[in-house]
N, C-alpha and C positions, 0 to 999 in steps of 0.2 A: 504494500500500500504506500506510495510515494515514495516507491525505491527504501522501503521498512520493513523487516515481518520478525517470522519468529525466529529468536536469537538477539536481535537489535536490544540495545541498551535502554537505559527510558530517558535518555538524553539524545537518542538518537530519533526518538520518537516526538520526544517532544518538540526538537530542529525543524520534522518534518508536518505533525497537528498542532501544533502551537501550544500556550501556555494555557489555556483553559482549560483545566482538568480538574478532576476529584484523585486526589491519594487515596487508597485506603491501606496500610498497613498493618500483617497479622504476624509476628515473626518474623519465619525467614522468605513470606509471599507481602505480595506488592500489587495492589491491584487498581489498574489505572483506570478511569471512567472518563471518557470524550463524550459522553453523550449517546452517538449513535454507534461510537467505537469504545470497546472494553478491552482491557489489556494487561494478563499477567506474568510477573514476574516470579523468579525464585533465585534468593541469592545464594549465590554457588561463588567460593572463595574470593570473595570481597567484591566480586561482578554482579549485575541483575539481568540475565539474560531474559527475553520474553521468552517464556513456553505456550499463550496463546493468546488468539485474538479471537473475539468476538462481535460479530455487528447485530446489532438489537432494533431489526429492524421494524420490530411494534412500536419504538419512542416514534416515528415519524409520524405516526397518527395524530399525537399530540401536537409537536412542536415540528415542522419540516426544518425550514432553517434555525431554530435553534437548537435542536439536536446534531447537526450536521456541521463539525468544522471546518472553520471559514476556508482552509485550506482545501478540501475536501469539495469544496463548494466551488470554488475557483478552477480546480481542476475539472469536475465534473460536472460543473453550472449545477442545476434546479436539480431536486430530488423528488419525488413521488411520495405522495403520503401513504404507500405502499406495497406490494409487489407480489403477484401470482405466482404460486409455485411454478403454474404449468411455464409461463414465461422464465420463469429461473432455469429449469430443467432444459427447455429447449437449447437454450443458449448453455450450459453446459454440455447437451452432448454436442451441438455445433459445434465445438473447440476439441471433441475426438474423445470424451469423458463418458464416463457412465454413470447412472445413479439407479444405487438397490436403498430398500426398504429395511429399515433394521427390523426385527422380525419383533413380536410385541414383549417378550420375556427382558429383552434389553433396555427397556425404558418406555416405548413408544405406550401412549395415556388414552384414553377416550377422545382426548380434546386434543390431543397435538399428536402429531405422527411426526415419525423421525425416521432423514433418509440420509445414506453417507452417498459421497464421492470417493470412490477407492483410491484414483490414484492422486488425488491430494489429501487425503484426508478431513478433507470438509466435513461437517454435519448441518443436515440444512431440518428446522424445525418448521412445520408447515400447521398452522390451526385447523383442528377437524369438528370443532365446537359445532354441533345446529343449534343452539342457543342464543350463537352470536352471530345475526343475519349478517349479509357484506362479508364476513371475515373469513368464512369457512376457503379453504385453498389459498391464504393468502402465508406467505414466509412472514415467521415469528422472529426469530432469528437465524445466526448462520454461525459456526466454532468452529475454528481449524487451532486443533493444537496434536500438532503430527506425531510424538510420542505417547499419547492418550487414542489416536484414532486409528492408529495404523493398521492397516489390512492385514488380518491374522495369515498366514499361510499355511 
């Protein structure tokens, strides 16, 4: 994400989202909040490498551009106050990817279904609520932390 991801420092993130964030610090985790981007760390001999990022992509319902760092917004202009799975999916296998369905013992709930991308280790969270008209099939959010997700073999 702007020439950032997992591994980058939280000085190298912060270079790239700017200064408006949330810390939260538990020990030896670090966990960064931009809003629509989440970001954690774990420090390993006096470094804080990122082990993952998260985009939350339900805050946009709220706030578009306040959720969204300015940087982020600059590169990417306007944001949608939300996003289709099916349209997520298409455009990931367009790029030569695939997506399975984590099967429902691993997590997946009545109301959110959870599907990986094997070869990056993506999890993309799709709402499956009928409760909540409009929402149903739209991405809740989206976690790539590639020694957490990695394709068993």
């Amino acid at each position: 994400m702007l020439g950032v991801g997992v591994g980058a420092q939280p000085a190298d993130w912060e270079t790239a989202l700017g200064s408006d964030f949330l810390d939260v610090a538990d020990g030896g985790l670090l966990r960064r909040d931009y809003g629509l981007v989440e970001l954690s760390f774990q420090e390993e001999d006096g470094t804080w490498p990122c082990y993952g990022v998260g985009v939350q992509v339900h805050r946009l319902r709220r706030d578009t551009e306040g959720s969204v760092p300015a940087a982020l917004r600059g590169a990417y202009g306007l944001f949608a106050p939300s996003a289709r799975f099916e349209d997520l999916a298409s455009a990931i296998i367009g790029l030569g990817c695939t997506i399975a369905p984590e099967p429902d013992e691993d997590g997946t709930t009545g109301d959110i279904h959870r599907y990986r991308v094997p070869e990056s280790g993506v999890r993309i969270f799709v709402r499956a609520d009928e409760d909540a008209p409009g929402q149903t099939g739209e991405v809740r959010s989206l976690s790539l932390s590639p020694g957490w997700w990695r394709e068993e073999s």
